[in-house]
C-alpha positions in Angstrom: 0.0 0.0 0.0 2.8 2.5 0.9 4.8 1.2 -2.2 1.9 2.1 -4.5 1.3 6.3 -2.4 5.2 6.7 -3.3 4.7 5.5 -6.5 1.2 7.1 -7.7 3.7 10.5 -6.1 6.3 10.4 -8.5 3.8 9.5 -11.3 2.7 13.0 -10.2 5.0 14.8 -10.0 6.3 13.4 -13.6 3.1 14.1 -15.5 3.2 17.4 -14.2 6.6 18.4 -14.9 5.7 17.5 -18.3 2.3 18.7 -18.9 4.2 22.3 -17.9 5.6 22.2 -21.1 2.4 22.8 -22.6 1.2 26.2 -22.5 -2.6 27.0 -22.8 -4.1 30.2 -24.8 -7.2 31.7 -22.4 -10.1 33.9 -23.9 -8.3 36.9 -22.7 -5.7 35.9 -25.8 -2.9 35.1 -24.2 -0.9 32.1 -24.0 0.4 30.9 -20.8 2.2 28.1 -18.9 1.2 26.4 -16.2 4.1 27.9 -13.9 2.9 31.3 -15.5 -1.5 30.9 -13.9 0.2 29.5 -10.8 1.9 32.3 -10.0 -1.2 34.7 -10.8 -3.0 32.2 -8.4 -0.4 32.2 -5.6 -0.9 36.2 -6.3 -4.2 35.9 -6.6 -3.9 34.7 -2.7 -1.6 37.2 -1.6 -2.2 40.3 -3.5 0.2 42.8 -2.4 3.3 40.6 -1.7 6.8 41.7 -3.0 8.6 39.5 -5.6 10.8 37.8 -3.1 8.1 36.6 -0.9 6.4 35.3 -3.3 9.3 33.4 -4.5 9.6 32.2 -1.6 6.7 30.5 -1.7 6.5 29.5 -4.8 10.0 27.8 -4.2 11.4 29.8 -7.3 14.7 31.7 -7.3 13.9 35.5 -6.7 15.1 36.0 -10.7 13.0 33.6 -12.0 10.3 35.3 -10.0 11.2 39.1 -11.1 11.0 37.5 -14.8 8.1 35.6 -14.6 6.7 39.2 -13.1 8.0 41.4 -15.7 6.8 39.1 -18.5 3.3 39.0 -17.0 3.5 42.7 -16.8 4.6 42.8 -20.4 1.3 41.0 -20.9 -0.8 43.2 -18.6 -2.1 40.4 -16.5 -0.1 42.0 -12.9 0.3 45.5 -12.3 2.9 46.9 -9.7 2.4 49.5 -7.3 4.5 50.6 -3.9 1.8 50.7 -1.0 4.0 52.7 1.3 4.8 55.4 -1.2 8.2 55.2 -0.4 10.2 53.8 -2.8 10.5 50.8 -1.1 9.8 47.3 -2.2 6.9 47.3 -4.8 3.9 45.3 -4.2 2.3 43.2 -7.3 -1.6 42.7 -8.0 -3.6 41.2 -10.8 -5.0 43.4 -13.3 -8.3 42.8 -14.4 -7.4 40.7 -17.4 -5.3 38.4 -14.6 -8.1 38.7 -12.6 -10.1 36.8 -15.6 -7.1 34.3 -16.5 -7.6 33.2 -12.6 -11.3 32.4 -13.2 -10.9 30.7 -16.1 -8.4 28.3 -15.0 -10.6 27.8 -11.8 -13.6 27.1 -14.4 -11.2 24.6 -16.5 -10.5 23.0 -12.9 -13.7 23.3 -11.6 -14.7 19.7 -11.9 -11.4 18.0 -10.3 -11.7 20.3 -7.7 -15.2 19.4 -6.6 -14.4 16.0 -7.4 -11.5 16.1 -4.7 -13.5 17.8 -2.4 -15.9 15.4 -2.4 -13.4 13.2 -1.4 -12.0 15.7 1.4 -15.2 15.8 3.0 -15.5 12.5 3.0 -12.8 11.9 5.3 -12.7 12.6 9.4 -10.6 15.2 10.6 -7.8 12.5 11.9 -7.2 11.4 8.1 -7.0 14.7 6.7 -4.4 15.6 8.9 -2.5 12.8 8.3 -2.7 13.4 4.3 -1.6 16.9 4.9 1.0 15.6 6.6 2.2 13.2 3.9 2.0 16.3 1.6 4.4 17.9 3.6 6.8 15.4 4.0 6.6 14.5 -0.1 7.4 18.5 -0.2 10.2 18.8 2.4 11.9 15.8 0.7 11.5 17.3 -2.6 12.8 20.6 -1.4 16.0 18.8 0.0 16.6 18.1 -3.6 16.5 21.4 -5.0 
């Protein structure tokens, strides 16, 4: 049973790394990749957060980050702004044409999500913390690789 979790993981984690080749054109006409719309949603959940936090937790170097921001820029789906008025460290937020690449790729995951929530529900509060658990430990061991 264990032996078939760990593998089903790395099956995972392989189809993904490969389906993030692939990018996907929205309605808003442009084409992204995946790496791109999960940075607008991890944006999406922190609106306001500087470049290097988000990197952070988006386990990306801070360049990759400040490119993947400047090319979403470019594109007019984030918008920077510094809160303080200061000069300091700028903040970045979806525009509204991120704002509608977010909904759509919730709408195009719509049905795995409820699907998996289903599931969630399903289980007592003992064996969902011991799933999130797993997840974290699949993610700390990954992250020792990096």
């Amino acid at each position: 049973m264990l032996e078939d979790l760990l593998s089903r993981t790395y099956r995972l984690i392989n189809l993904y790394n490969s389906t993030g080749r692939k990018p996907c054109t929205y309605s808003c006409g442009e084409t992204l990749y995946q790496a791109q719309v999960h940075f607008l949603e991890c944006l999406y959940q922190r609106e306001g957060e500087t470049i290097t936090s988000l990197s952070r937790e988006m386990y990306m170097t801070r360049s990759a980050a400040s490119q993947t921001a400047e090319l979403l820029q470019k594109k007019e789906l984030i918008t920077r702004d510094d809160p303080a008025g200061k000069g300091g460290a700028q903040g970045l937020y979806l525009s509204e044409k991120g704002l509608e690449v977010i909904k759509e790729h919730r709408k195009r995951h719509s049905a795995m999500i409820e699907r998996i929530g289903q599931v969630w529900q399903s289980l007592d509060e003992n064996t969902r913390t011991a799933v999130t658990k797993m997840l974290d430990i699949v993610e700390e061991e990954i992250g020792g690789l990096l």
